[in-house]
VOKOL-843526 format. One record per residue (C-alpha): chain; x, y, z. Coordinates in Angstrom, 1 decimal, always signed. Layout:
// VOKOL-843526
<site A <X Y Z>>
...
//
This chain:
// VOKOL-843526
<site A <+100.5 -14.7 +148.6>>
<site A <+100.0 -10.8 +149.1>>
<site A <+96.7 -9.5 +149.3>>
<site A <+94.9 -8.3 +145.9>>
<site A <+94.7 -4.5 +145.0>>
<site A <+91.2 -3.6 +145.6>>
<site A <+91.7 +0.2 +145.1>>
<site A <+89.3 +0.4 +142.0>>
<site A <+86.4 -0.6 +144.8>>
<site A <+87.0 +2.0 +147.3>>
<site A <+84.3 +4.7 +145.6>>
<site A <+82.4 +5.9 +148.4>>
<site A <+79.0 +4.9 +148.9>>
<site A <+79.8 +1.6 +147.4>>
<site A <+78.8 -1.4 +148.7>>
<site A <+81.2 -4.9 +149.0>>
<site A <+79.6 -8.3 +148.8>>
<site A <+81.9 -10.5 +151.1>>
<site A <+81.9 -14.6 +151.3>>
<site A <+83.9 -15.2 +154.5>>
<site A <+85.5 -18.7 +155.7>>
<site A <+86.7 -18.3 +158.8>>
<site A <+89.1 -20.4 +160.9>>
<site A <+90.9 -21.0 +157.4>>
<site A <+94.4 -21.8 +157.1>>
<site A <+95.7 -18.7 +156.2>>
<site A <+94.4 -15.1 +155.6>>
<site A <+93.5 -14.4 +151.9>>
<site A <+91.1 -12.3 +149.6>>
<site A <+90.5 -13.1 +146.1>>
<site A <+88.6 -11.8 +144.0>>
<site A <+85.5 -13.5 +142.2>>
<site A <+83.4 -11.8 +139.8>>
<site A <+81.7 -9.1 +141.8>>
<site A <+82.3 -11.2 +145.0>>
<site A <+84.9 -11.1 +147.5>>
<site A <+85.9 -14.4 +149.2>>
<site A <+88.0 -14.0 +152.7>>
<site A <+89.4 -16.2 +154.7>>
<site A <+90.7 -15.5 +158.2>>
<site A <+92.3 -18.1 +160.5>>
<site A <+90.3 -16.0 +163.3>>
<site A <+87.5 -18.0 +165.4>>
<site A <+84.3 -16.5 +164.8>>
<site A <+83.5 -15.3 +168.4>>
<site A <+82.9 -12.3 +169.5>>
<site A <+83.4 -10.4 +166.6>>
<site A <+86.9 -11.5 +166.3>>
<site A <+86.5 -12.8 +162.2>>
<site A <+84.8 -9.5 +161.5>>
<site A <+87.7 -7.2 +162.9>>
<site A <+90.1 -9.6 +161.1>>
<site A <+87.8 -9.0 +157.7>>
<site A <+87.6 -5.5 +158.1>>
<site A <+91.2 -5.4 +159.1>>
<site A <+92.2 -6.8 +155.7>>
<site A <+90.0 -5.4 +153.4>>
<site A <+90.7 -2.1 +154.5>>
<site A <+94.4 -2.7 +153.5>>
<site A <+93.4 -4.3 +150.4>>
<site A <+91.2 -0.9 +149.5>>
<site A <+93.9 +1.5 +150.9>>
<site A <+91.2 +3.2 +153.3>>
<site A <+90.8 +3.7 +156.8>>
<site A <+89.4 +0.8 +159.1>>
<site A <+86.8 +3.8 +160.1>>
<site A <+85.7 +4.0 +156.5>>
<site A <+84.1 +0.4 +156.3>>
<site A <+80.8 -0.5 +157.5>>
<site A <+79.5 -4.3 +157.7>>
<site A <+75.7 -3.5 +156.7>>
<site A <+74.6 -6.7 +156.6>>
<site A <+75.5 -10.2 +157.9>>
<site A <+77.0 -9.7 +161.4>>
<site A <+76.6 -13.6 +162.1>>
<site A <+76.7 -15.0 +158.8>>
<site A <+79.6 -16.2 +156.4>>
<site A <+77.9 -13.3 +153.3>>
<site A <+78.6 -9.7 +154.5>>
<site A <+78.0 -6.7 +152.9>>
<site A <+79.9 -3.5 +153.6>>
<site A <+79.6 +0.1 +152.7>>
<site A <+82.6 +2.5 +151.8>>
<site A <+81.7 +5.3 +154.0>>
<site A <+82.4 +8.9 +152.4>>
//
């Protein structure tokens, strides 16, 4: 299962309401209304599920790694990231 074109989200100054599971089974996105579920078969220590989220979205968005911006839920499973300019 490739990942889903999220190209049409990458507007800058847009924010990204993420629902992450990680430790899954595999590494996924799909797309839910104006939500994005992730999963990552990354352990969330250290950081480690967030690189692997931003790692994937960025693909998914066809931007830069340095362009995304976790605002909001460092320790939680709902993120929200910003599309830098």
């Amino acid at each position: 299962m490739s990942d889903p074109d999220l190209s049409d989200l990458a507007v800058p100054g847009a924010t990204l309401a993420v629902r992450v599971t990680p430790r899954a089974a595999r590494n996924a996105i799909q797309r839910e209304g104006d939500t994005l579920r992730v999963t990552v078969t990354t352990v969330p220590e250290n950081g480690k599920a967030n690189t692997a989220v931003i790692r994937m979205l960025a693909k998914s968005l066809g931007v830069p790694k340095s362009r995304l911006t976790l605002i909001r839920g460092e320790t939680g499973r709902d993120k929200v990231f910003r599309i830098e300019g």
